[in-house]
C-alpha positions in Angstrom: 0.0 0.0 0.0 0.8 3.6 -0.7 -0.1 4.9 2.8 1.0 3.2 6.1 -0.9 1.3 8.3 -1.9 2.9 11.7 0.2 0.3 13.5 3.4 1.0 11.3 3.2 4.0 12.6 4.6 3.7 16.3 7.5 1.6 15.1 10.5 1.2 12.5 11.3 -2.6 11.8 15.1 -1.9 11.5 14.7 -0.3 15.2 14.0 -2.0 18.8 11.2 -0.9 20.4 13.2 0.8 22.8 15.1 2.4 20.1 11.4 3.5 18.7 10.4 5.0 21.8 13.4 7.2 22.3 13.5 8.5 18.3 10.2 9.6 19.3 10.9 11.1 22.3 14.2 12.8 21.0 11.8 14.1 17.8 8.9 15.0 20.1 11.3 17.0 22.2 13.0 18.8 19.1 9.3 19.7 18.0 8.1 21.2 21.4 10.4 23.7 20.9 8.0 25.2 18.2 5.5 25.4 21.3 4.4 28.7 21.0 4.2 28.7 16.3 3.1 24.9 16.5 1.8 24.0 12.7 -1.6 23.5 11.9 -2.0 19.9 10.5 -3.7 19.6 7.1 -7.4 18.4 7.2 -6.6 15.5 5.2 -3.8 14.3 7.2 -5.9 14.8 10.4 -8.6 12.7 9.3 -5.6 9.8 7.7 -4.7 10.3 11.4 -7.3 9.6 13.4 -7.2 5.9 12.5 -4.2 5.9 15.1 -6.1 4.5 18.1 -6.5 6.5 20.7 -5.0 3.7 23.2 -1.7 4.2 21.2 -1.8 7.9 21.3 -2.3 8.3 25.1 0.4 5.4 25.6 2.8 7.5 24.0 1.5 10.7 25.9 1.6 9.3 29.1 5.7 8.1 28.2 6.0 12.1 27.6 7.6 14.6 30.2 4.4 17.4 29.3 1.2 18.9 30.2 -1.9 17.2 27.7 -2.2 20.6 25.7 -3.1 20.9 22.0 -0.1 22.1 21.6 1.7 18.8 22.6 -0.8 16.4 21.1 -0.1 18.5 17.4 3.4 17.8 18.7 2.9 14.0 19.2 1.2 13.1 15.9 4.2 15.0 14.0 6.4 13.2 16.1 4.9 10.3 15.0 5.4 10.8 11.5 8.5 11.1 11.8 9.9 15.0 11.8 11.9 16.8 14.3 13.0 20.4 13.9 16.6 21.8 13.6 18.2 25.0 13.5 19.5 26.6 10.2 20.5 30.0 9.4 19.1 32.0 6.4 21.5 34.1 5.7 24.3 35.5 8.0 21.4 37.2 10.2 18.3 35.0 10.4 18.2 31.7 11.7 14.8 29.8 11.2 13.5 26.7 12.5 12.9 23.8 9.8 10.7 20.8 10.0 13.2 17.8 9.1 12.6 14.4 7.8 15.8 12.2 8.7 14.9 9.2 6.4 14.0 11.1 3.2 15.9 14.3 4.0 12.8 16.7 3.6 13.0 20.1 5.0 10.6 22.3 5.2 10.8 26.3 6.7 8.4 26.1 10.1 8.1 29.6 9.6 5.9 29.0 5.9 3.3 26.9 7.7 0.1 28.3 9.5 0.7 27.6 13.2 -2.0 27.3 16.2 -1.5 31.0 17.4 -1.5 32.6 13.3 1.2 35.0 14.1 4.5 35.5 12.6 7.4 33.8 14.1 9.5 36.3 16.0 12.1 36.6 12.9 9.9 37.6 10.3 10.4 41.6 9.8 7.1 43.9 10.8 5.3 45.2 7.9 2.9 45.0 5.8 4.1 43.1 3.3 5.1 40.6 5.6 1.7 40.4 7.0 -0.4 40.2 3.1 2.5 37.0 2.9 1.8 35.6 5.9 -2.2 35.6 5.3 -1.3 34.7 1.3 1.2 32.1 1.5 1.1 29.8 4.5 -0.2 26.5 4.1 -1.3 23.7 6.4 1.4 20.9 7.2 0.7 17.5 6.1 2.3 15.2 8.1 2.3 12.6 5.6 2.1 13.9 2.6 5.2 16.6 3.3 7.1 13.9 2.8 8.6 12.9 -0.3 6.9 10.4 -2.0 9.5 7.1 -1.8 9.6 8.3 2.2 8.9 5.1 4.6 7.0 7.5 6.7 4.7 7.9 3.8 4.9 4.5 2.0 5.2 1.2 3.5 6.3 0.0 0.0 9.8 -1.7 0.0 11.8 -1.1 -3.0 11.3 -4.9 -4.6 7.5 -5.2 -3.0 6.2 -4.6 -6.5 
């Protein structure tokens, strides 16, 4: 299948369990510290989403060292699907958060995607223009389709399946 199964979800089969559980935890961690400019997820991906059981979602909350917010639930199912954030500079006076894939090396600029609190990150310059591109141009983040289409996080297709 294209898409993968709820239960492939929670676990990598080259990785232990334990070794699951902390990749999450270190991804989770990495994406809390968009707290406060946490991306809205796409409709579609919320609704692919929900088939996650709810058991499975509050086993992995409860393994988490944070309150139950939205904010850290939104954080959970991108953790899920596999993206963490790192730091990169713009230019030699901007540095930006991006949403990184590790397994198909997708990157995407946090600051491009609509967030929970719709307000500019704190780096974007003041002005007008800035605000007719920030109601113009950001998008909703699909956590599964964001990443590139031979991804495992998208696909549970080996290479040979076919």
């Amino acid at each position: 299948p294209l898409f993968r199964s709820p239960d492939s979800f929670l676990c990598s089969p080259e990785l232990s369990f334990d070794e699951c559980l902390q990749s999450f935890k270190s991804r989770f961690l990495s994406i809390m510290k968009l707290r406060n400019f946490m991306p809205v997820i796409h409709d579609n991906a919320m609704s692919r989403l929900s088939e996650i059981s709810k058991e499975s979602l509050q086993t992995l909350m409860n393994r988490l060292p944070h309150q139950k917010s939205d904010e850290d639930i939104l954080g959970c199912l991108i953790a899920v699907c596999g993206w963490q954030t790192q730091l990169a500079s713009l230019d030699a006076h901007t540095d930006t958060y991006l949403l990184v894939c590790t397994k198909c090396n997708q990157k995407l600029i946090a600051s491009d995607l609509l967030t929970l609190a719709s307000k500019p990150f704190p780096n974007e310059e003041n002005s007008s223009e800035r605000r007719k591109r920030f109601c113009v141009d950001k998008y909703a983040f699909d956590v599964v389709e964001d990443h590139r289409p031979w991804c495992p996080w998208r696909s549970s297709e080996r290479p040979g399946d076919r």
